[in-house]
C-alpha positions as CSV (number, residue, x, y, z in Angstrom):
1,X,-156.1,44.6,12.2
2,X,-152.7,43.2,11.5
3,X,-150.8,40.3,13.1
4,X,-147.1,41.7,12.5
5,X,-143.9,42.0,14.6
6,X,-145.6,45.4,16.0
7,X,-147.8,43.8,17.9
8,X,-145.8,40.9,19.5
9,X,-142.8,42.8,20.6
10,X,-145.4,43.8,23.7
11,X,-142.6,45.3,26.2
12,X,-141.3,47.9,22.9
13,X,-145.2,48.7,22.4
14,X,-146.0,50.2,25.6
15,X,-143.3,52.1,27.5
16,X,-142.7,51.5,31.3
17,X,-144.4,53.3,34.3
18,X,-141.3,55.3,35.5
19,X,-140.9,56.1,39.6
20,X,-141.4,59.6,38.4
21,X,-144.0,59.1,36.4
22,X,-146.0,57.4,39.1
23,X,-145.0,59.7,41.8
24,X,-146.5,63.0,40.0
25,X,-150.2,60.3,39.5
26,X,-150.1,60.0,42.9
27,X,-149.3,63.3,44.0
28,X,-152.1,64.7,41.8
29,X,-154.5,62.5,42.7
30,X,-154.1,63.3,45.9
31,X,-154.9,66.9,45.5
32,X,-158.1,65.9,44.1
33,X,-159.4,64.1,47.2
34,X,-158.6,66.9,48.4
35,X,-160.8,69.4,46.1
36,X,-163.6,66.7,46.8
37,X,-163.7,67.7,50.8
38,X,-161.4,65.2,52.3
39,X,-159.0,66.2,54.6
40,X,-155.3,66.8,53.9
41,X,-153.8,65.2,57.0
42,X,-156.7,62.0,56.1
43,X,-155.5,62.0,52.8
44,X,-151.5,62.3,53.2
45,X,-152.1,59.2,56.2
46,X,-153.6,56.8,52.9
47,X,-152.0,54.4,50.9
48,X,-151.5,54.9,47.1
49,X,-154.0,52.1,46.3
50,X,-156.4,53.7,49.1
51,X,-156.2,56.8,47.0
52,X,-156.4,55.9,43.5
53,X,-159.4,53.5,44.2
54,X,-161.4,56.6,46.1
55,X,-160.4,59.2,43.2
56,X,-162.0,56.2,40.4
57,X,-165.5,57.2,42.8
58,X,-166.0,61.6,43.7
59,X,-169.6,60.6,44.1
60,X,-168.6,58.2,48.0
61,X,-166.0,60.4,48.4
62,X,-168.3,63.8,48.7
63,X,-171.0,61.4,50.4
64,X,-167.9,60.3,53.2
65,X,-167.5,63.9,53.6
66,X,-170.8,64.9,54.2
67,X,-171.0,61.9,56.7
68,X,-168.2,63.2,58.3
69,X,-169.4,66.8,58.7
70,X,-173.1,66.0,59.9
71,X,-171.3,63.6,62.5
72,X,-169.0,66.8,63.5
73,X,-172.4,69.0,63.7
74,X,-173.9,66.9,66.4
């Protein structure tokens, strides 16, 4: 691997997260809390950081669900 002027101009490397950019991640993960069983009013009431850290787990987010609708049963 080298050592060059590639890899020290760090900012030129990697490009910037644009408002856009971040707006259509958010938007889309969204949609797949959704798919997973949450709620869409639950899900539009969260916080971006709520949201991205429940999309990084489906496997709590289906078992929060499941909660939910045996608690709604009774």
């Amino acid at each position: 691997m080298g050592t060059g002027r590639t890899l020290r101009k760090e900012s030129h490397v990697r490009p910037c997260k644009t408002p856009a950019g971040k707006a259509k991640k958010s938007k889309a993960q969204r949609a797949r809390l959704v798919k997973f069983g949450m709620a869409a009013e639950e899900v539009k009431r969260m916080g971006d950081e709520d949201v991205r850290v429940l999309v990084q787990r489906p496997a709590v987010v289906k078992k929060l669900v499941a909660k939910k609708a045996a608690k709604q049963a009774k």
